[in-house]
C-alpha positions as CSV (number, residue, x, y, z in Angstrom):
1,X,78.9,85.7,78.4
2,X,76.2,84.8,75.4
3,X,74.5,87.5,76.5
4,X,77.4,90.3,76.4
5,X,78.7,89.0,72.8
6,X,74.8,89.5,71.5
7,X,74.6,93.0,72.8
8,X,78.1,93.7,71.2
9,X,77.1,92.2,67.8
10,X,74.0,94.7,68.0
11,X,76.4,97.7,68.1
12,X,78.6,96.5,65.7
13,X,75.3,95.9,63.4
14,X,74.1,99.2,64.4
15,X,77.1,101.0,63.7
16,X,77.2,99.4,59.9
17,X,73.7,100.7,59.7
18,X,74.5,104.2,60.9
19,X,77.5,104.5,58.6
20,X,75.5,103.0,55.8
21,X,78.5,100.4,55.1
22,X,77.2,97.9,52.1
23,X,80.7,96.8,50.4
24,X,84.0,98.6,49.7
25,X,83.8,102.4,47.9
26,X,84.5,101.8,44.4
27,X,88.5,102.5,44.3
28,X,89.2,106.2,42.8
29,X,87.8,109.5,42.2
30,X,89.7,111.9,39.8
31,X,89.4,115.4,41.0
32,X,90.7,118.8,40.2
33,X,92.4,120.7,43.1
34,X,94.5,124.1,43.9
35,X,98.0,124.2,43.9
36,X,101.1,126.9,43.5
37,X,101.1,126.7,40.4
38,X,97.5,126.2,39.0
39,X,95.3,123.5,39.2
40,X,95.9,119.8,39.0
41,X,94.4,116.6,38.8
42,X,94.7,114.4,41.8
43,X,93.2,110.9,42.3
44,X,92.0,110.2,45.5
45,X,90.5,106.1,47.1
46,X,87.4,107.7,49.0
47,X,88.0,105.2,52.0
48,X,90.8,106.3,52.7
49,X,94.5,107.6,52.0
50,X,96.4,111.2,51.0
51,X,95.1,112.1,47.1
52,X,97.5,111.4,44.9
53,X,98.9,114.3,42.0
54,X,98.8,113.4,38.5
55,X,99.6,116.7,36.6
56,X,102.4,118.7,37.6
57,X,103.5,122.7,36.1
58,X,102.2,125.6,35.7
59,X,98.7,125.9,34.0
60,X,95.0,124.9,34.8
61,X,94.1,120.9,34.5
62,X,90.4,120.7,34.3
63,X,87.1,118.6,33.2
64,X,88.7,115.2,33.9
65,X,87.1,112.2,32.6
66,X,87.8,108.2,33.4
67,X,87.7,106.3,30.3
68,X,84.8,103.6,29.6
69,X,87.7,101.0,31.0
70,X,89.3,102.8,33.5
71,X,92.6,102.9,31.9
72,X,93.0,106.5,31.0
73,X,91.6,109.8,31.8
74,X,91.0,112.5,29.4
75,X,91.2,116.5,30.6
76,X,91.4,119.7,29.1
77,X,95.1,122.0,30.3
78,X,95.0,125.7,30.0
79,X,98.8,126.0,29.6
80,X,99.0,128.1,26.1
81,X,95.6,127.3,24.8
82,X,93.0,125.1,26.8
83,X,93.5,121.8,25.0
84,X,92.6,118.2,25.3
85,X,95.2,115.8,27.1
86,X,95.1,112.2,27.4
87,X,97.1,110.5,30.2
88,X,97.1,106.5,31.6
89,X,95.0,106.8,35.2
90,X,98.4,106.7,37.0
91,X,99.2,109.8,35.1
92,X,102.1,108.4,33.0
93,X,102.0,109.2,28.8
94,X,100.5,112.6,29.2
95,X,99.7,113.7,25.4
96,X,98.3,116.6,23.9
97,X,95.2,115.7,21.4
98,X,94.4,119.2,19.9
99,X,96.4,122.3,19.1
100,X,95.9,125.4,17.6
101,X,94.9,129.0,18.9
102,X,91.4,128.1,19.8
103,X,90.1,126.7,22.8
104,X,89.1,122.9,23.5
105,X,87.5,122.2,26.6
106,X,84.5,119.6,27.7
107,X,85.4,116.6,26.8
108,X,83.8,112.9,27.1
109,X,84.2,109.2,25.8
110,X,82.1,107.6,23.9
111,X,81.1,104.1,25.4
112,X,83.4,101.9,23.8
113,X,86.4,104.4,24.3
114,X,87.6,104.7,20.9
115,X,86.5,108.3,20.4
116,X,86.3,111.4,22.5
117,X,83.9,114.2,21.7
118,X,84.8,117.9,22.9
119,X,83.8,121.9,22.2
120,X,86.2,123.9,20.7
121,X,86.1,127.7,21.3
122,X,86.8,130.3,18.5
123,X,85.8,133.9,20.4
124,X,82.0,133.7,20.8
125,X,81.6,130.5,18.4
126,X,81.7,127.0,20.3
127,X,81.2,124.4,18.2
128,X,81.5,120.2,18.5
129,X,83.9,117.8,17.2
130,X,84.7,114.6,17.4
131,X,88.1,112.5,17.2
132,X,90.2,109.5,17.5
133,X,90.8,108.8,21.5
134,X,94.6,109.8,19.9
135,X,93.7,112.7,18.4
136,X,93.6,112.1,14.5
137,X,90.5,111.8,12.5
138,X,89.2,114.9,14.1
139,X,86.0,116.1,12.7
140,X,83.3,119.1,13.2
141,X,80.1,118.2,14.0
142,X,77.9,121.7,14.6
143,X,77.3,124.1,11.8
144,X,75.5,126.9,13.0
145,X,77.4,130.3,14.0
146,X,76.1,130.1,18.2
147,X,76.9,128.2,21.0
148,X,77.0,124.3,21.0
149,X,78.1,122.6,24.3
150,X,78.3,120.0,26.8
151,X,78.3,117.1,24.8
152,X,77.6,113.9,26.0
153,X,77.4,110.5,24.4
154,X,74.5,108.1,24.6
155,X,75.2,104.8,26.7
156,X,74.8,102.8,23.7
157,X,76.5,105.5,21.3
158,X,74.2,105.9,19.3
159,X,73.5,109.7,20.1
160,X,75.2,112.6,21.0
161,X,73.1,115.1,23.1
162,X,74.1,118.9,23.6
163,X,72.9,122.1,24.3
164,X,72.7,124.5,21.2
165,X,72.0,128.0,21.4
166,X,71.6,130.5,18.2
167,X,71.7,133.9,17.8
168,X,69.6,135.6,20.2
169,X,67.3,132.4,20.9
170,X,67.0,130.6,24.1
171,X,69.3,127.5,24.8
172,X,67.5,124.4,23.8
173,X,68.5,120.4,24.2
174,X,69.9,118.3,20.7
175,X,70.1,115.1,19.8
176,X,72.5,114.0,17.0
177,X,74.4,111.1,15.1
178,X,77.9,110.9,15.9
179,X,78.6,111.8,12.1
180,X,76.8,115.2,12.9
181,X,73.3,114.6,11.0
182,X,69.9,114.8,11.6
183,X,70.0,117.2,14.5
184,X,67.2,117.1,16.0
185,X,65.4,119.5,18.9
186,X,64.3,117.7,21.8
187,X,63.1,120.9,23.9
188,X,63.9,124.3,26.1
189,X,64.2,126.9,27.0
190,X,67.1,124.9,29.3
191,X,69.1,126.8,31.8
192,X,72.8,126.7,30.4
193,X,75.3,127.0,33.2
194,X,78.1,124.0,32.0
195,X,78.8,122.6,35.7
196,X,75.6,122.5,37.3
197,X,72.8,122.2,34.2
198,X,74.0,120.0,32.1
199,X,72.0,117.1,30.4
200,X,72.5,113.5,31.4
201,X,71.5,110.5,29.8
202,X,69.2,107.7,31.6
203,X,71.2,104.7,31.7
204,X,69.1,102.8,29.1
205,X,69.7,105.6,26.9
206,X,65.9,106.4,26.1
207,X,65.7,109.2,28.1
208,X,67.4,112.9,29.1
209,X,67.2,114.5,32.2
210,X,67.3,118.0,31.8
211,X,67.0,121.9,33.5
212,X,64.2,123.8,32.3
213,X,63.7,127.4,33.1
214,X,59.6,128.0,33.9
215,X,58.7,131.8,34.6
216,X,61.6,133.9,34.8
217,X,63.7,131.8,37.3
218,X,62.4,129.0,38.6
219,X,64.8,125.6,37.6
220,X,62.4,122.4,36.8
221,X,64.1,119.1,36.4
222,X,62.3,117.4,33.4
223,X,63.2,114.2,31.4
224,X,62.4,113.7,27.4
225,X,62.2,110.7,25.7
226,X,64.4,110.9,22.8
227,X,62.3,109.4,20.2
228,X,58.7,110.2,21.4
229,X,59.9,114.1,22.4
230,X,57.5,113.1,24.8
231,X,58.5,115.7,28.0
232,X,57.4,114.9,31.9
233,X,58.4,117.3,34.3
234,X,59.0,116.0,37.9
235,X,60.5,118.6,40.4
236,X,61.9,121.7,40.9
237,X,65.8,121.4,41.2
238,X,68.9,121.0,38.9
239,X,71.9,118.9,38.8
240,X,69.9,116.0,38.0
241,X,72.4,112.7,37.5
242,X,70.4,109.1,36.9
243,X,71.3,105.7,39.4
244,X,73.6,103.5,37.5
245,X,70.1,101.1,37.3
246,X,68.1,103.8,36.0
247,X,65.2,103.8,39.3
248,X,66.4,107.2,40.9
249,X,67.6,110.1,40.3
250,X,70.0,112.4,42.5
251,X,69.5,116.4,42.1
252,X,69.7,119.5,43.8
253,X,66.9,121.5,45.2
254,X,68.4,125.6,46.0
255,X,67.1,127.5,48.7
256,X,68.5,131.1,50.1
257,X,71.9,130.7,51.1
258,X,71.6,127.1,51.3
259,X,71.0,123.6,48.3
260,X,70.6,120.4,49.2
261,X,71.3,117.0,47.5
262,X,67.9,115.0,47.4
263,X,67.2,111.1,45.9
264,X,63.6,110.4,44.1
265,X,62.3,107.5,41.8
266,X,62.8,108.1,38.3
267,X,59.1,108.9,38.5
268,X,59.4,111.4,40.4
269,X,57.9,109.9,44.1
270,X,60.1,108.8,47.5
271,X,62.1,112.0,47.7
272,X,64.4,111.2,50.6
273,X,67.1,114.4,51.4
274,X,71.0,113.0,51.6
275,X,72.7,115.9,52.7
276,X,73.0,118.0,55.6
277,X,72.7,122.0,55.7
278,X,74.8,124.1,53.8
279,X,75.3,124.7,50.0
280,X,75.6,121.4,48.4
281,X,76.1,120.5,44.6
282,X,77.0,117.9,41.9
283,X,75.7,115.0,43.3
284,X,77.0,111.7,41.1
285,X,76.6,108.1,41.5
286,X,79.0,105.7,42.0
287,X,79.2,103.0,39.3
288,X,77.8,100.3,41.8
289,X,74.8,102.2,42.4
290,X,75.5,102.3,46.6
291,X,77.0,105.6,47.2
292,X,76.7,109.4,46.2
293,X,80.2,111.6,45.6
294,X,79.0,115.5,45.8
295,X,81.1,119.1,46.5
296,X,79.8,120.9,49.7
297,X,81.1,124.7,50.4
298,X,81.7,125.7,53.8
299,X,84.6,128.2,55.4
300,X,87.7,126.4,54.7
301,X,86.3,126.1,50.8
302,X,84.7,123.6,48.9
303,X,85.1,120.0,49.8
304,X,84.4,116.7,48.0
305,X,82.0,114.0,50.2
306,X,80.8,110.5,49.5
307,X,77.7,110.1,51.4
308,X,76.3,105.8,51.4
309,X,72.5,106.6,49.5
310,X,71.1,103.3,51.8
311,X,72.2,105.0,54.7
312,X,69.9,104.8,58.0
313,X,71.0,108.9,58.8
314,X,72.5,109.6,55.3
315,X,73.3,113.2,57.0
316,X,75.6,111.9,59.7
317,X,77.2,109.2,57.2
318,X,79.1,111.3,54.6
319,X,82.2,111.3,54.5
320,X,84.8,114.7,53.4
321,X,87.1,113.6,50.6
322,X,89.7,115.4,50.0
323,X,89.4,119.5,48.8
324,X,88.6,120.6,45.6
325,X,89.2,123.4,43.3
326,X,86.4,126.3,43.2
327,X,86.0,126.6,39.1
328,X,82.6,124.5,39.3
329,X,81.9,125.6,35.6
330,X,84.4,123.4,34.0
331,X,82.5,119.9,33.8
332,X,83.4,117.9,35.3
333,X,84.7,119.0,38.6
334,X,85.2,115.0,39.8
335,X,84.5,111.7,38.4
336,X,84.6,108.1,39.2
337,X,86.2,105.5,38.0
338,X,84.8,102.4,37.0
């Protein structure tokens, strides 16, 4: 009898090895999917349970953000003009921030959630602002005629880092205040594509991970200090996205008809691959560190896994979410909440 219950306590530790179980999934993912009538924003608990719908109507609910606290998420709508909405995370007190003919799209908290920085589009001219997270006090930060985008704040606040592009120049990475001075260059030529290339910031807030082109079209993942400027390239790939401890670092590496989601040191050493074949992007930590949320397209569309990063067989161990909607260049397509 000792005997039998030891050899079914090996399975059952097995098993938790196999399925890479370490503690309960952090509780919700916000996601955009199809509907009818446009696209929505659903919540979903990634261990288990049907997604719930949070905007309802017609028009196109994109980009949507958690708040630093988890009590409310901010999106942009497409419904006249794409503008920025707040809502609570159950999707009650939805409120439009901006107004006016142009368009506002990617926006993102700062860290103590009192402010929300975004792009607003007039024609060919994007430009940054800033505002209250209820819309007043709103404030341009850009100057230059071009393209500024994908903002993103600095963990301490501190900085805001975006790409900038002018004229006929190449795309390169900024650094600035949050009162829009002393811009400063930090490097490029950076590949530009909003849902896949975007910088992130290292969880200290010292460093950027970036996308740089080398040669005519080969994508290097390279991280800047952002006082030094001191640059250290470490593989090719994109999509980089730091561990909430700052040691690894998710990313991408594409191949012919087929990307996978790989895990290295922040040094660039112990690459260990996640994901099984197919085309596989946007990998993103969870906010405990334990478990990787990325889209995967296959036949029936593209589909949103968790996969547990301290798995024994990461490939058998995902898990499929829920399915997501296919505009991958409105960032961000999903994100956790804290």
């Amino acid at each position: 009898m000792i005997f039998r219950m030891f050899r079914i306590l090996a399975v059952l530790i097995a098993a938790l090895c196999v399925s890479g179980a370490r503690g309960p999934l952090p509780p919700h993912i916000a996601f955009v999917a199809v509907q009818p009538d446009g696209m929505h924003i659903f919540v979903v608990t990634p261990g288990g349970g049907a997604p719930r719908q949070l905007t309802h109507g017609a028009g196109l609910n994109q980009s949507p953000r958690y708040s630093p606290d988890g009590s409310r998420i901010v999106f942009a709508s497409h419904r006249r003009r794409r503008q920025i909405f707040i809502m609570r995370a159950d999707g009650t007190g939805q409120k439009a921030l901006t107004s006016g003919a142009q368009d506002d799209l990617f926006p993102a908290w700062s860290p103590d959630g009192t402010r929300i920085v975004y792009v607003s589009r007039r024609g060919n001219d994007e430009q940054i602002y800033v505002m209250n997270a209820d819309g007043s006090a709103r404030r341009r930060l850009t100057r230059p005629p071009g393209r500024n985008t994908v903002p993103i704040w600095s963990p301490d606040g501190t900085w805001i880092a975006y790409i900038s592009r002018q004229g006929g120049q190449e795309p390169d990475l900024y650094v600035m205040p949050p009162d829009g001075s002393q811009r400063r260059r930090l490097g490029g030529p950076v590949l530009l594509r909003p849902g896949m290339l975007h910088p992130v910031w290292s969880p200290d807030g010292r460093e950027i991970a970036y996308v740089v082109r080398v040669g005519r079209a080969e994508q290097q993942i390279s991280v800047v200090d952002v006082m030094t400027r001191a640059h250290r390239r470490l593989t090719t790939g994109y999509a980089p996205h730091w561990s909430p401890d700052g040691r690894r670092i998710a990313f991408v590496v594409p191949r012919v008809g087929d990307s996978q989601i790989y895990v290295m040191n922040s040094n660039g050493t112990e690459v260990t691959r996640l994901t099984p074949a197919g085309a596989n992007m946007l990998p993103t930590w969870s906010p405990d560190g334990q478990w990787l949320a990325y889209i995967s397209a296959g036949s029936g569309g593209l589909g949103l896994y968790v996969v547990p990063v301290g798995a024994v067989e990461p490939r058998r161990a995902r898990r499929w979410v829920a399915e997501v909607a296919g505009d991958l260049s409105m960032l961000p397509v999903f994100s956790w909440g804290p």
